[in-house]
N, C-alpha and C positions, 0 to 999 in steps of 0.2 A: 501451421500452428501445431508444437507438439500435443499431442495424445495427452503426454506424461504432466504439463502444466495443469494447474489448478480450474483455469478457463477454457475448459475444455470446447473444439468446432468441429461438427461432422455432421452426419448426416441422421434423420428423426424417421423420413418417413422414403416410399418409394410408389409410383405407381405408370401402370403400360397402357400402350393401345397395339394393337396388331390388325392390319386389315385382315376382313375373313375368308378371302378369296386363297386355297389353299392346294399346293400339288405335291401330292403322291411321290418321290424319288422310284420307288417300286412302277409303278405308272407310268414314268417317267420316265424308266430304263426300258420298258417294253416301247414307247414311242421311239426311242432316240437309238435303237438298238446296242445300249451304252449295259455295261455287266452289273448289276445289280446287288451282289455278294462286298465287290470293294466302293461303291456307291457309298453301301450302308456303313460300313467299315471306318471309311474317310473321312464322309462327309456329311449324314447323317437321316434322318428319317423323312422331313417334310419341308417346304418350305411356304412362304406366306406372298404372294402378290399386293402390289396395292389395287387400288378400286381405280375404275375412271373419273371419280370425283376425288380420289387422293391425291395430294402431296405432301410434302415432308412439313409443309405449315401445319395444315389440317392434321396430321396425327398427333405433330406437335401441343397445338392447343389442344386435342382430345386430351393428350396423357396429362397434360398441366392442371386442366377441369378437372379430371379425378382426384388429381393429389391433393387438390384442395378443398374438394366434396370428401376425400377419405381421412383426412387428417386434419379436419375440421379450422384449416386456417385461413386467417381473420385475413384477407385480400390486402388492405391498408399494411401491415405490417411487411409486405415483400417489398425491396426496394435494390431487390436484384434478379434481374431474368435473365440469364445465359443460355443460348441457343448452340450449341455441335452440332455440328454436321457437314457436310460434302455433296450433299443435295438440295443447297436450295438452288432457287432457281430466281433469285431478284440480286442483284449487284451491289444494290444501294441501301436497301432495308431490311432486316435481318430480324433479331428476338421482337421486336417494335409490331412485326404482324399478328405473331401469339397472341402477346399483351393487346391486341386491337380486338381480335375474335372472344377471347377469354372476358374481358371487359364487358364487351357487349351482350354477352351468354349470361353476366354476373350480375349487371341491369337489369336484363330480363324477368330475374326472378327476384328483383327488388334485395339487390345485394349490391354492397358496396363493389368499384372495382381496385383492379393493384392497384397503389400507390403511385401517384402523378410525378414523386419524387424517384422512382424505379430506373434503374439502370439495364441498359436492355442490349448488349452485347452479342456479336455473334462469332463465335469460336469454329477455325474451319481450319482442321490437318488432317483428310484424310478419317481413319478411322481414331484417330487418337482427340479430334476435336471435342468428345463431351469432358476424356479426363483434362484436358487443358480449363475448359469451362467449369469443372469443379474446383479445380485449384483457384482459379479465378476468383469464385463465391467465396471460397474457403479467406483470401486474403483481402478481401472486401468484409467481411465479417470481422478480421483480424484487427480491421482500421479503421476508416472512417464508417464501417456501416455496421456497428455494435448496436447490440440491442434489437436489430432488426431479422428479418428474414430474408433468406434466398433460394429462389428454386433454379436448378440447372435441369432442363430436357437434352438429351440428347436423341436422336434421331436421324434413320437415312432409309433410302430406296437403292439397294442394291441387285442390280441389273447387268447383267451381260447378252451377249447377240446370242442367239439359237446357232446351236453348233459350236460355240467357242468352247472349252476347256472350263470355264468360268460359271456355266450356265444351270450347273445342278445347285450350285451355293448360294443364289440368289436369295432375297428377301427382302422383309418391310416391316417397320416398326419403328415406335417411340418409345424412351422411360425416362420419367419426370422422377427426379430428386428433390429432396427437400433438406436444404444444409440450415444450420442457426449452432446457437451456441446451447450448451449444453445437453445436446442430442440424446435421444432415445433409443436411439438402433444402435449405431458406432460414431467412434470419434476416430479422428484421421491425423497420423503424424507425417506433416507436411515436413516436417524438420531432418525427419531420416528418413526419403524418399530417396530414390536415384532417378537420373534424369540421364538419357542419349541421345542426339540427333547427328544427321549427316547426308548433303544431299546426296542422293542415288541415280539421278539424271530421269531414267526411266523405267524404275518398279513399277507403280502403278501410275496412272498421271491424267485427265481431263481437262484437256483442253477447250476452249469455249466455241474452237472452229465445229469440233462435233456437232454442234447445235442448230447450225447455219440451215436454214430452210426446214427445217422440220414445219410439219400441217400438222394443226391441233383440231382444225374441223371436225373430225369426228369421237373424240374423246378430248379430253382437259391433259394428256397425259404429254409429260417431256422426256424424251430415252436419254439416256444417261450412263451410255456403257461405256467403259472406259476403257484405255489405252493401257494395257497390262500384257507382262512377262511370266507365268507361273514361277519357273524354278528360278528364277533370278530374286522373283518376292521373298519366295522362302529363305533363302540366303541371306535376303536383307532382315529378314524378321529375325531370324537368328541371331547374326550379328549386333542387331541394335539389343537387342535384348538380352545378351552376355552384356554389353556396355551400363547398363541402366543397371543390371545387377552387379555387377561391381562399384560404378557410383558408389549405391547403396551401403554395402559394404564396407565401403572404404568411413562414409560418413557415421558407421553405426560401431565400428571400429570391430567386429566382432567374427567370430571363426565361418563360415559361408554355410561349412558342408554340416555343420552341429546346427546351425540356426535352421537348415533346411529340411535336416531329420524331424527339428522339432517342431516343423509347423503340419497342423492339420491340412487347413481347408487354403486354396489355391487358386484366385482367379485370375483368367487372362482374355487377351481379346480372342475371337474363337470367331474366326472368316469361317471355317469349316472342321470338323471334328479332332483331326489327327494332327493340325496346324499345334494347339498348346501341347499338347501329349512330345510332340518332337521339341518342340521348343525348350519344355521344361528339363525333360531328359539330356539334351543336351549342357544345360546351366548345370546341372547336378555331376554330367560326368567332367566336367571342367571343376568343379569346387572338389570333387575325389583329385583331380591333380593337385590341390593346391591342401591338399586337406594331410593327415599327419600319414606316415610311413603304414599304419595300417588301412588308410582310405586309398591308398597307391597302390598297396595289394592287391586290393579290391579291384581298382581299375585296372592293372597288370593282368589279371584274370581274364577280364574281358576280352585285353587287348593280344593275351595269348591265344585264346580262342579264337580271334581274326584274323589270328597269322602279323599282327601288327605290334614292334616292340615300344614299351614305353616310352623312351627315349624318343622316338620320335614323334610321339605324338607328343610329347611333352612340348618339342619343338616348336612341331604345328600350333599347340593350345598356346606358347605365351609369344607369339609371332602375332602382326597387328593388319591382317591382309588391308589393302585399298581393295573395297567391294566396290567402290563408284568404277575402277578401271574396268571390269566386266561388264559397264553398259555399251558395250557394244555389240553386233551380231558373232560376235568369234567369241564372246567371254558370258552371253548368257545362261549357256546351259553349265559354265563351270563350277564350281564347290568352292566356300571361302576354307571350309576345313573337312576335305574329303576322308581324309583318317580315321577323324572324326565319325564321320558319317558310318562310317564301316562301322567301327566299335560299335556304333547305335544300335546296328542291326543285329549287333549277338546280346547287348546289354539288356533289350525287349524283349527278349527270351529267358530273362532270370527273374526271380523271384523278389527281386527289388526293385526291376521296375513296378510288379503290382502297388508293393507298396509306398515306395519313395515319388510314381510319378498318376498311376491310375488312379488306388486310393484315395491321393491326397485333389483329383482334380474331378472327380467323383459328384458330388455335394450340389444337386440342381441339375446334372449333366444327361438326367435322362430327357428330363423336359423341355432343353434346349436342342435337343435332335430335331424336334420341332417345328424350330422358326425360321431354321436357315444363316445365312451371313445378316445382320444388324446394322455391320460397320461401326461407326461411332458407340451406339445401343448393345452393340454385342455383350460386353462387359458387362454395365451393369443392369442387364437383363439375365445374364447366368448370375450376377450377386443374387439378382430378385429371387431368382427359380433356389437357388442355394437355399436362402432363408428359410422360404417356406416349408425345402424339402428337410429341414432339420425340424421344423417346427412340426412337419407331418409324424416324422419319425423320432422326435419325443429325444435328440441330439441339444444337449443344454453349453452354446456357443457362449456362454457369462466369459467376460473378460479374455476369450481367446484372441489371438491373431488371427489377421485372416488376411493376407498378403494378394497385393492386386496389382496386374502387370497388364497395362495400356499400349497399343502398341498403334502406328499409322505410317501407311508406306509412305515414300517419300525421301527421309522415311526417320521417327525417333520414336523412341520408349521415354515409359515411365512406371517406377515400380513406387508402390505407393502401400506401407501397411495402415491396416483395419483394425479397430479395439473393437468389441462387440460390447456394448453396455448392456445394464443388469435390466434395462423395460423392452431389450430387442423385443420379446415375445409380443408383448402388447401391440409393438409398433410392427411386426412380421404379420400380424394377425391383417393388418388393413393394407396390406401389399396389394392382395387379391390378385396376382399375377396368371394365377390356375384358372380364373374366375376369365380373365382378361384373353387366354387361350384359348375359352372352351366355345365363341360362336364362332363356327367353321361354316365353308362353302366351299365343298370338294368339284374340282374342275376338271373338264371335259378335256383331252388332248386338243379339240378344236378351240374350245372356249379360252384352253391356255393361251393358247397361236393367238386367237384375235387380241386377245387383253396384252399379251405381251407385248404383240404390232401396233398397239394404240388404236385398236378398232374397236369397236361393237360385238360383242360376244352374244352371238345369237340363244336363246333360250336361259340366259343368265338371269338369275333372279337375285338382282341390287339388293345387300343389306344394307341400311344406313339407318342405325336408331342410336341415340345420345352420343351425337359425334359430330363432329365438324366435318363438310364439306363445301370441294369449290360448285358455286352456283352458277356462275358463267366467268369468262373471260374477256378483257374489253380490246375492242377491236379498232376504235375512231383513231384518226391518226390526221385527224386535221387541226387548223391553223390556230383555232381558237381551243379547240377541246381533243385532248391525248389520254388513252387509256388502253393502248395500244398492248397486248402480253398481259398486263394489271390483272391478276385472282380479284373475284367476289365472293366472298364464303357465307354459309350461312349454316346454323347450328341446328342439327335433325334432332328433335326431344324425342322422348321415350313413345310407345306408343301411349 
């Protein structure tokens, strides 16, 4: 639904959950005798474990309860639940478990629950499935579900093995969206988006064999590391993400490297710190090719500084590599645009990338050092931190762009622009996302090991106050009664 139409759909309100179980990267480099200088550099400050009574349900329905205790809406009026993510852990039932936990929370206190009539969808690509579940709401609102409400959560448990490459980016979190028609925060132009997919055999990939025999006996917890390539990801993140902006582009009919000067504030998916910073810098020095005889100079500059002639990367840049050929052991570690890559490294040295790529991706990026990889949540979790952090710093975002780039191995993009509406402030004030950070439980090197091995963390002291957790797991697996793997949740109140 365009922005620019009179009926305007996006989104009013937002709100998080993060479990508080938290480790140190610093800490972290001294356990794993891993250097701590590009740690910080790359990947970023902290990251957030889930608990032994978490899953990706449970944070779910936490962050859902919020939004609807923050933004004071009427439970009857949602009649759309979309669920992102790449972590659950049921085949068959999906947003339908929320909505079951949520419900029962919202009886309890003698409160209607969502709507009987609720659509309960569950969106799974990787880290791209909450922006696919927004789009969703967004065309559900367009159509037959006018007048009503939709909430999209997205959430994941992003986990990798001890020792893998993978293992400082990890993290855990939920953020509930709340989309309807005439929004408070921003309205979203679905109509000049760009969209890229393409499969990539094996960027990142979770197969269900991983799962086979795991023992839950002594924690609720299911591992979930997955079957990943670093430099072959990054490739594909690049890639699909030059494609999704040019889509856009092409549909908006307008100059690349002028629209991109002009925009401020910058979101994208953000696995780990230095992940958007290349990504973006690269979309910008490709829109200097294509941009007028004095944005050529500009890249000329670069490209003479790297010993590299225009000409040829001009080549490389409108040349259309097969990234899927590289899925194999001889093509992983290769570059779809190695040239490229060069010029990056003297480009990051000027005085345009502060402004054209760090400035503009700036906006909430200190508090997202924080949380770690989201996956799905990543995105709009740094929207969240964004907001506030203009609201803290007195930044009046009234009718800006705010440009949002989705990404999920696999692997497709999607770039998607943000209108900021004139009541953002109101509706940024009940984010509470700072709020949502601030109960920590800093972790023992040992207490890490156990909680990450799915054990009992000796001298751990459980938080669980106004949150959902699993309460057992059903184990019967006989003829008449199965309950066999089945979560039982139950909702921890305040004290």
């Amino acid at each position: 639904m365009s922005a620019k139409q009179n009926n305007k759909i996006g989104i009013s309100g937002l709100a998080a959950y993060v479990p508080p179980y938290r480790v140190w990267l610093e800490q972290w480099c001294d356990w794993t005798d891993s250097h701590w200088p590009k740690i910080r550099d790359v990947v970023g400050r902290s990251f957030r474990l889930r608990g032994p009574n978490h899953s990706v349900y449970t944070m779910s329905a936490t962050a859902v309860l919020r939004l609807i205790d923050q933004y004071d809406i009427d439970p009857q009026e949602v009649r759309f639940l979309a669920l992102g993510t790449e972590s659950s852990t049921d085949n068959s039932a999906g947003a339908v478990i929320i909505k079951g936990m949520v419900d029962q929370a919202l009886k309890s206190r003698g409160l209607p629950p969502l709507s009987r009539s609720c659509e309960v969808p569950e969106y799974k690509h990787a880290c791209l499935g909450g922006v696919y579940a927004m789009k969703g709401a967004l065309r559900f609102l367009a159509t037959d579900g006018r007048n009503s409400k939709a909430i999209v959560v997205s959430a994941d448990i992003a986990e990798y093995a001890r020792g893998s490459s993978g293992e400082p980016t990890q993290g855990a979190g939920a953020v509930a969206m709340l989309v309807e028609e005439n929004p408070t925060l921003a309205s979203i132009d679905l109509a000049n988006s760009g969209s890229a997919s393409d499969y990539r055999v094996m960027d990142f990939r979770k197969p269900m064999l991983r799962f086979c025999g795991q023992d839950r006996s002594e924690t609720h917890q299911v591992q979930d590391f997955p079957v990943f390539n670093g430099k072959y990801s990054t490739t594909c993140y690049i890639d699909e993400t030059l494609h999704a902006i040019r889509d856009m582009y092409e549909k908006r009919g307008i100059s690349a490297i002028d629209h991109m000067r002009s925009l401020k504030r910058i979101f994208m998916h953000r696995p780990y710190r230095r992940m958007p910073e290349t990504g973006w810098s690269i979309v910008y020095l490709f829109a200097l090719n294509d941009g007028t005889d004095s944005d050529r100079d500009e890249l000329r500059g670069y490209c003479d500084v790297a010993g590299i002639a225009l000409e040829d990367l001009d080549r490389e840049m409108r040349a259309v590599p097969d990234v899927a050929e590289f899925a194999c052991e001889q093509g992983l570690q290769n570059d779809a645009y190695p040239l490229t890559m060069a010029v990056l490294q003297v480009f990051r040295k000027s005085d345009a990338y502060q402004s054209e790529v760090i400035d503009k991706l700036s906006l909430g990026g200190e508090t997202i050092r924080d949380l770690g990889n989201l996956y799905t949540a990543a995105m709009p979790a740094w929207l969240a931190a964004g907001l506030e952090a203009a609201l803290e710093e007195d930044i009046d975002l009234t009718g800006e762009e705010l440009l949002t780039l989705g990404y999920g191995s696999g692997d497709a993009a999607e770039v998607i622009p943000f209108y900021v509406e004139a009541g953002w402030r109101e509706a940024t004030r009940r984010i509470r996302f700072g709020e949502a950070l601030s109960t920590a439980t800093d972790l023992t090197e040992a207490q890490y090991k156990a909680m990450h091995d799915g054990r009992n963390a000796v001298g751990l002291h459980v938080v669980e106050q106004e949150e959902f957790v699993i309460d057992d797991v059903g184990r019967r697996d006989d003829r008449h009664f199965q309950d066999v793997g089945i979560e039982y949740y139950r909702y921890v109140s305040g004290a």
